[in-house]
BATORBA-470807 format. One record per atom (N, C-alpha, C): residue number from 0; residue in one letter; x, y, z. Coordinates in steps of 0.1 Angstrom, whole numbers, always signed. Example, Ala and Ser with C-alpha at 12.3 -4.5 7.8 and 13.67 -1.06 7.14 Angstrom:
BEGIN
logu 0	loro a	X +132	Y -57	Z +78
logu 0	loro a	X +123	Y -45	Z +78
logu 0	loro a	X +132	Y -33	Z +78
logu 1	loro s	X +128	Y -22	Z +71
logu 1	loro s	X +137	Y -11	Z +71
logu 1	loro s	X +129	Y +0	Z +79
This chain:
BEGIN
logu 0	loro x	X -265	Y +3530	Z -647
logu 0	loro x	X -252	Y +3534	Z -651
logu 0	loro x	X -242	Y +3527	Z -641
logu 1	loro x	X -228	Y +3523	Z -645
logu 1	loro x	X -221	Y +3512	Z -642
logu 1	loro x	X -212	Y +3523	Z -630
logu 2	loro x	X -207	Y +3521	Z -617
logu 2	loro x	X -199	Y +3526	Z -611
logu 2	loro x	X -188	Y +3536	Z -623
logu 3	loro x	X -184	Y +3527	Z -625
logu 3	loro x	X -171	Y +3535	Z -635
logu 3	loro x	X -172	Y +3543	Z -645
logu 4	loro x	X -185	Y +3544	Z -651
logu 4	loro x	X -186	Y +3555	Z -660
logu 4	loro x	X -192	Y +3563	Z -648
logu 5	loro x	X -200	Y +3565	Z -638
logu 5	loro x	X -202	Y +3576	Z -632
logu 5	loro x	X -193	Y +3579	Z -623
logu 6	loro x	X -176	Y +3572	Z -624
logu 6	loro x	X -172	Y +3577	Z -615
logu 6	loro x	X -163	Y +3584	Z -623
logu 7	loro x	X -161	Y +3583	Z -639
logu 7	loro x	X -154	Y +3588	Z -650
logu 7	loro x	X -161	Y +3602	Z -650
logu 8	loro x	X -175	Y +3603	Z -647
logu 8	loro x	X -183	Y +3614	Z -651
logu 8	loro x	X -177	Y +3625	Z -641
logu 9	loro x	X -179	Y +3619	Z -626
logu 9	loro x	X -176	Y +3630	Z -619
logu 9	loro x	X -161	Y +3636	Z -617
logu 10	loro x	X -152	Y +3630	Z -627
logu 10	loro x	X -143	Y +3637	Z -618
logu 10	loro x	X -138	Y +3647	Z -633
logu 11	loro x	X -141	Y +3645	Z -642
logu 11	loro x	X -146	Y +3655	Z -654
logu 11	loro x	X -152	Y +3673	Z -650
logu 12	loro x	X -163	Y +3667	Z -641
logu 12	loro x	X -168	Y +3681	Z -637
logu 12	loro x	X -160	Y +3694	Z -629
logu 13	loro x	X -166	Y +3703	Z -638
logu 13	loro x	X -158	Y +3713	Z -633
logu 13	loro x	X -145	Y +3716	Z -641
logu 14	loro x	X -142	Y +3709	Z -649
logu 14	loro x	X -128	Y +3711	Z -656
logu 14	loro x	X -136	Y +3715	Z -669
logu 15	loro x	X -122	Y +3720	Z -679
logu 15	loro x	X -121	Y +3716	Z -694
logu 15	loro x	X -110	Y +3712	Z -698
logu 16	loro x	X -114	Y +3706	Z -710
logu 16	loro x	X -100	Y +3698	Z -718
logu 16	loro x	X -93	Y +3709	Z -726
logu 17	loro x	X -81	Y +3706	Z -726
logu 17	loro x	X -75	Y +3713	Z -740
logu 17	loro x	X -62	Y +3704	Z -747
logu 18	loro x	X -66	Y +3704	Z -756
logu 18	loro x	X -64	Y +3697	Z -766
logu 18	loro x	X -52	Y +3704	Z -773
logu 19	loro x	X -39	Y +3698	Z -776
logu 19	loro x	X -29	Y +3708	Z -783
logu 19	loro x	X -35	Y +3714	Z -794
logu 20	loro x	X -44	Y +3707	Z -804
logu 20	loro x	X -48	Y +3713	Z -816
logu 20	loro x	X -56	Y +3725	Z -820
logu 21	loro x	X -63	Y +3729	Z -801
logu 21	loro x	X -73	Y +3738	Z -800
logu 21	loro x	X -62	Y +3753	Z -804
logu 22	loro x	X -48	Y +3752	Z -801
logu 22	loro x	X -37	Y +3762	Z -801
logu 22	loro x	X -29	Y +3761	Z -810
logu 23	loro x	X -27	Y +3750	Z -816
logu 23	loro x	X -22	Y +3747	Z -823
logu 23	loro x	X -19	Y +3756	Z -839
logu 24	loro x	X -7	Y +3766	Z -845
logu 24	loro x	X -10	Y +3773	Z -853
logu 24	loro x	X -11	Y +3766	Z -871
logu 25	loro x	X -3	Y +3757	Z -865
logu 25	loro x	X -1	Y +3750	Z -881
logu 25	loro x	X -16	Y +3737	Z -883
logu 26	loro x	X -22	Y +3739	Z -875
logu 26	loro x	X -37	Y +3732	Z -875
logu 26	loro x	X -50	Y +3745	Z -886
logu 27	loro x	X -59	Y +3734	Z -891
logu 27	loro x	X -67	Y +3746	Z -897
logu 27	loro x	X -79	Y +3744	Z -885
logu 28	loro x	X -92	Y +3756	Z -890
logu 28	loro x	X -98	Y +3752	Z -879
logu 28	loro x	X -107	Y +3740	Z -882
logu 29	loro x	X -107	Y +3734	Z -895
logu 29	loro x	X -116	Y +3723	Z -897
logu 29	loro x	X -104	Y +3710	Z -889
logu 30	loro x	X -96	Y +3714	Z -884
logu 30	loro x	X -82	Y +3702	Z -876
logu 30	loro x	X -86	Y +3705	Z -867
logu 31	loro x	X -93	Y +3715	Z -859
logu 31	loro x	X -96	Y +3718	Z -843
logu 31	loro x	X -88	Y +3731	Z -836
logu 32	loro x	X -84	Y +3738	Z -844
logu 32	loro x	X -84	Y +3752	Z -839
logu 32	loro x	X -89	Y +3762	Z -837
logu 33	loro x	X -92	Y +3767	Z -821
logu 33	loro x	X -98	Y +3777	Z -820
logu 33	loro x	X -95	Y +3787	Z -817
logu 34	loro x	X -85	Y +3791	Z -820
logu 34	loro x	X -80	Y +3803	Z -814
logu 34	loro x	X -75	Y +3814	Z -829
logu 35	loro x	X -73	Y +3822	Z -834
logu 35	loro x	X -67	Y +3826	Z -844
logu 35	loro x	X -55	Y +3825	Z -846
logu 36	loro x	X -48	Y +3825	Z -860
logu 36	loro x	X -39	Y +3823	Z -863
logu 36	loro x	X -25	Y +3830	Z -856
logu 37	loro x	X -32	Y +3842	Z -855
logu 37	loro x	X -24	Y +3849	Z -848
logu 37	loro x	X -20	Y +3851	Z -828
logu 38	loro x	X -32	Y +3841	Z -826
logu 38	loro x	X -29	Y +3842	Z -812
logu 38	loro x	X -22	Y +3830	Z -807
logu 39	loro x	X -25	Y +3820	Z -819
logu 39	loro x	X -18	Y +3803	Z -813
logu 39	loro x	X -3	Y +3804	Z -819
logu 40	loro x	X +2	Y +3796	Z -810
logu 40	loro x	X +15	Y +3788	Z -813
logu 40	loro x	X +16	Y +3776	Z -822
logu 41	loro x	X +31	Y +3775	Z -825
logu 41	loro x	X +35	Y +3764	Z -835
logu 41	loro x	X +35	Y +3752	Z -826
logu 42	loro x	X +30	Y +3740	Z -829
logu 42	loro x	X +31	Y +3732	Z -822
logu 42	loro x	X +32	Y +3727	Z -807
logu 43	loro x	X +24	Y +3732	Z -799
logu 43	loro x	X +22	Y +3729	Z -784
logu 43	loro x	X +26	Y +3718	Z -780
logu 44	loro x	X +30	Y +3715	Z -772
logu 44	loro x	X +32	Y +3698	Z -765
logu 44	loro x	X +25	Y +3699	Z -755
logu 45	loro x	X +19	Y +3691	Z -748
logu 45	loro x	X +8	Y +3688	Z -734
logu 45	loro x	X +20	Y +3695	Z -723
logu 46	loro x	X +31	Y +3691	Z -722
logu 46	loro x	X +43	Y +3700	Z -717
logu 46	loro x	X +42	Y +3713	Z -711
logu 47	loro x	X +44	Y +3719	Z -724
logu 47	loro x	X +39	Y +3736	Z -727
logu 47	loro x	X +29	Y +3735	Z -723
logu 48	loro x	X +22	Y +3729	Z -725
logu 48	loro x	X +6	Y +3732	Z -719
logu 48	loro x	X +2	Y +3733	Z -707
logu 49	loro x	X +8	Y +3719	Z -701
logu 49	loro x	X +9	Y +3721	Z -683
logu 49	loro x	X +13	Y +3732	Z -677
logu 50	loro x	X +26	Y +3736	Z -682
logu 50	loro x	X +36	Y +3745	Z -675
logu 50	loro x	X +30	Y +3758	Z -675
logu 51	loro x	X +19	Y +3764	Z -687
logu 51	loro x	X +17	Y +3772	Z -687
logu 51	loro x	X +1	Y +3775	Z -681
logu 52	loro x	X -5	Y +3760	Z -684
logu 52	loro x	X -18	Y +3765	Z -671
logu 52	loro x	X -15	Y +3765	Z -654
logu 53	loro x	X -4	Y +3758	Z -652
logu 53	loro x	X -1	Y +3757	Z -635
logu 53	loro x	X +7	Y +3770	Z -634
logu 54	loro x	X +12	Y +3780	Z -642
logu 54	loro x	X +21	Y +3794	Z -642
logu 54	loro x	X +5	Y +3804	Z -644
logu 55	loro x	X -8	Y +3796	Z -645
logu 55	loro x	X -15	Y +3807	Z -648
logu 55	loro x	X -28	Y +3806	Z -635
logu 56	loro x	X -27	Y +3797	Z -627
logu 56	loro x	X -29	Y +3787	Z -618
logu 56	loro x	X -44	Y +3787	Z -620
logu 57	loro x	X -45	Y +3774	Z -626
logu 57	loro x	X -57	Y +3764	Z -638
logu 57	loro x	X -57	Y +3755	Z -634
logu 58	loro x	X -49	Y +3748	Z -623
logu 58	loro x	X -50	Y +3738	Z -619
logu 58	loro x	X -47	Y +3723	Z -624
logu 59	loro x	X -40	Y +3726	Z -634
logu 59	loro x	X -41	Y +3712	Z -646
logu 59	loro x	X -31	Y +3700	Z -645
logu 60	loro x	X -43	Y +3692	Z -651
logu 60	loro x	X -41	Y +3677	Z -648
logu 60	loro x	X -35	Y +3674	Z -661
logu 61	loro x	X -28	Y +3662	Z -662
logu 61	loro x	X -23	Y +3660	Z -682
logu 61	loro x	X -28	Y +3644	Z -679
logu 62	loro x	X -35	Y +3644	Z -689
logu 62	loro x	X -42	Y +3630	Z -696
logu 62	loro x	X -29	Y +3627	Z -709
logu 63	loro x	X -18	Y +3621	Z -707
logu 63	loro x	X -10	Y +3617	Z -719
logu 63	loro x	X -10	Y +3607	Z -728
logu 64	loro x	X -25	Y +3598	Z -725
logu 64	loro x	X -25	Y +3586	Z -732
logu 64	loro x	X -39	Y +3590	Z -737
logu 65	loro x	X -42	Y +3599	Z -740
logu 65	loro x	X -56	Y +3604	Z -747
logu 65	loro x	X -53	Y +3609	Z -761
logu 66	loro x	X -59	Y +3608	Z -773
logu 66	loro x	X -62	Y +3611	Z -787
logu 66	loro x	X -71	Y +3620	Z -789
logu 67	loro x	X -72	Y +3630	Z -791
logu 67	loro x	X -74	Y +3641	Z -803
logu 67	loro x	X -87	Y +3634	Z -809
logu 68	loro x	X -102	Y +3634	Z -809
logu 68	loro x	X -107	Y +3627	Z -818
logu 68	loro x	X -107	Y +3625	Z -831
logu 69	loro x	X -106	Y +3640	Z -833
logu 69	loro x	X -103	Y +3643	Z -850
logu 69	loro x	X -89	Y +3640	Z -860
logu 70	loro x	X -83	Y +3639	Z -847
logu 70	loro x	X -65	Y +3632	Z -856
logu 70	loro x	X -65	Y +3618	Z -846
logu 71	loro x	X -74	Y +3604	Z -839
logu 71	loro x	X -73	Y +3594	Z -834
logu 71	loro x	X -60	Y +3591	Z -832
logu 72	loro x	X -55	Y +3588	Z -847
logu 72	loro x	X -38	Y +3579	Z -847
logu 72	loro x	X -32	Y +3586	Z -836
logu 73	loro x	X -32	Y +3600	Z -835
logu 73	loro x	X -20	Y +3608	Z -826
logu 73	loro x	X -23	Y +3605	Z -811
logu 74	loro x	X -13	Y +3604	Z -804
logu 74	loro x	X -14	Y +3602	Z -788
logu 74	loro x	X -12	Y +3613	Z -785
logu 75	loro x	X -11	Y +3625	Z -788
logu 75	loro x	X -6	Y +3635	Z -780
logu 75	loro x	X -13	Y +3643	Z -768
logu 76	loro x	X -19	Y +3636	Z -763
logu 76	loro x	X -28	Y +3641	Z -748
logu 76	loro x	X -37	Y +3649	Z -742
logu 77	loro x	X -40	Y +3655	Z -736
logu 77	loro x	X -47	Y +3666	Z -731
logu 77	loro x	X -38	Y +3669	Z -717
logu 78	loro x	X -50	Y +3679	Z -716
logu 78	loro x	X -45	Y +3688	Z -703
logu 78	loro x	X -57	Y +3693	Z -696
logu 79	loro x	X -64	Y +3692	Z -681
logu 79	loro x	X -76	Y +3693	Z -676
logu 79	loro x	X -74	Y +3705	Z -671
logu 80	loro x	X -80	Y +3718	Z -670
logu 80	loro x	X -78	Y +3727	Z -663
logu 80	loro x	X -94	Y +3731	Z -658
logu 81	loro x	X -93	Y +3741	Z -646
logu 81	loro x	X -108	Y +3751	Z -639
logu 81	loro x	X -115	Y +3751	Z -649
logu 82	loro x	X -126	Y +3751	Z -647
logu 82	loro x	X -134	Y +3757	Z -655
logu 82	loro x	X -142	Y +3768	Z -651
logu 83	loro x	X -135	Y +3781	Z -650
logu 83	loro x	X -138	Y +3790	Z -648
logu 83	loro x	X -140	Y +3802	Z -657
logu 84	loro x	X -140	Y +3801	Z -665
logu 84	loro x	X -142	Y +3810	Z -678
logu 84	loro x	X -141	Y +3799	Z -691
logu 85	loro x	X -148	Y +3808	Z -704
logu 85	loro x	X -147	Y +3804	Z -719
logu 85	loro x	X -136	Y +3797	Z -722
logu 86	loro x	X -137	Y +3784	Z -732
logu 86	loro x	X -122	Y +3775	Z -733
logu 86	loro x	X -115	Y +3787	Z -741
logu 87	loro x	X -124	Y +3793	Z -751
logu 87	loro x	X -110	Y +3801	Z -756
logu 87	loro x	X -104	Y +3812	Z -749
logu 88	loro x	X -113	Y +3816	Z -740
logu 88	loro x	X -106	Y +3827	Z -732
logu 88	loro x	X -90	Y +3818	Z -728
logu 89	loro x	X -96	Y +3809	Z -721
logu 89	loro x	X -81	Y +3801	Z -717
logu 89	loro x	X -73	Y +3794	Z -722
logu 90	loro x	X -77	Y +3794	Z -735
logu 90	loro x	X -68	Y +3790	Z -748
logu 90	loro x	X -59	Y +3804	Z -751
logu 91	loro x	X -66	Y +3813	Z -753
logu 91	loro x	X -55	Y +3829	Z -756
logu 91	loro x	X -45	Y +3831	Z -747
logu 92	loro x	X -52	Y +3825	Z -731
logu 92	loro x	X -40	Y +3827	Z -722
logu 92	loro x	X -29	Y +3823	Z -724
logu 93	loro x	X -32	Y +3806	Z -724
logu 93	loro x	X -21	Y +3796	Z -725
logu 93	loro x	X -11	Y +3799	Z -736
logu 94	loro x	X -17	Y +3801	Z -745
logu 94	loro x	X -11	Y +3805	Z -759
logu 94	loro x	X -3	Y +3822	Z -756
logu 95	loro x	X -2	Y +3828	Z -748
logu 95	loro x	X +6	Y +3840	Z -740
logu 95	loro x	X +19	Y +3835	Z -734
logu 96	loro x	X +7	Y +3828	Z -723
logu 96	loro x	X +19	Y +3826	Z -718
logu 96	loro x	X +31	Y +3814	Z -726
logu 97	loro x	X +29	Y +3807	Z -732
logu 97	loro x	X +37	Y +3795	Z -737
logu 97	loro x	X +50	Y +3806	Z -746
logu 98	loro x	X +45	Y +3816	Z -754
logu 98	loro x	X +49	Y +3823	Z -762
logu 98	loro x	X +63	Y +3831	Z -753
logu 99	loro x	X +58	Y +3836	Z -740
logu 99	loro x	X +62	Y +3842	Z -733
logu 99	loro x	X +77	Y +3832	Z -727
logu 100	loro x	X +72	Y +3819	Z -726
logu 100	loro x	X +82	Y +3807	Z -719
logu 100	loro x	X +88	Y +3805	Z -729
logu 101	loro x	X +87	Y +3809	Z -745
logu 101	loro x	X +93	Y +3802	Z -753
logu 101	loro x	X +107	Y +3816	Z -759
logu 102	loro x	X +103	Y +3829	Z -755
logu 102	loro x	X +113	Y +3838	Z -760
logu 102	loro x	X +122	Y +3843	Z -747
């Protein structure tokens, strides 16, 4: 294994990704939603996303030159947070609090 993929591997560990589309409410789940309809928001930005895992302190990193596998074309990014609980546990959060930042 080449330096740079194991040095790609380790700094991965211990996090998770989240992905706007995991929250995203106008997404179906065959698009990459996991959260219900009712607990995600309209269109997330990596933005919202940060703001609301460093307000929930997640620790997160923003990858903004990363693609969505399942929608490639899109650049819309990620966001690395703890991995200390279920991603959807920390998807319902995010999805609180953003709701919360947005009214």
């Amino acid at each position: 294994m080449s330096c740079i993929v194991k040095s790609m591997m380790m700094k991965d560990r211990g996090k998770l990704v989240i992905w706007p589309a995991y929250i995203d409410k106008t997404k179906s789940r065959k698009d990459g939603r996991i959260v219900s309809r009712k607990t995600s928001v309209e269109s997330p930005t990596i933005k919202e996303i940060n703001k609301a895992a460093a307000k929930l302190g997640m620790n997160p990193e923003v990858e903004a030159d990363k693609a969505y596998p399942r929608s490639w074309w899109e650049d819309k990014g990620r966001v690395l947070i703890d991995n200390t609980a279920p991603k959807t546990h920390h998807c319902r959060r995010i999805c609180s609090a953003i709701k919360e930042m947005r009214s």
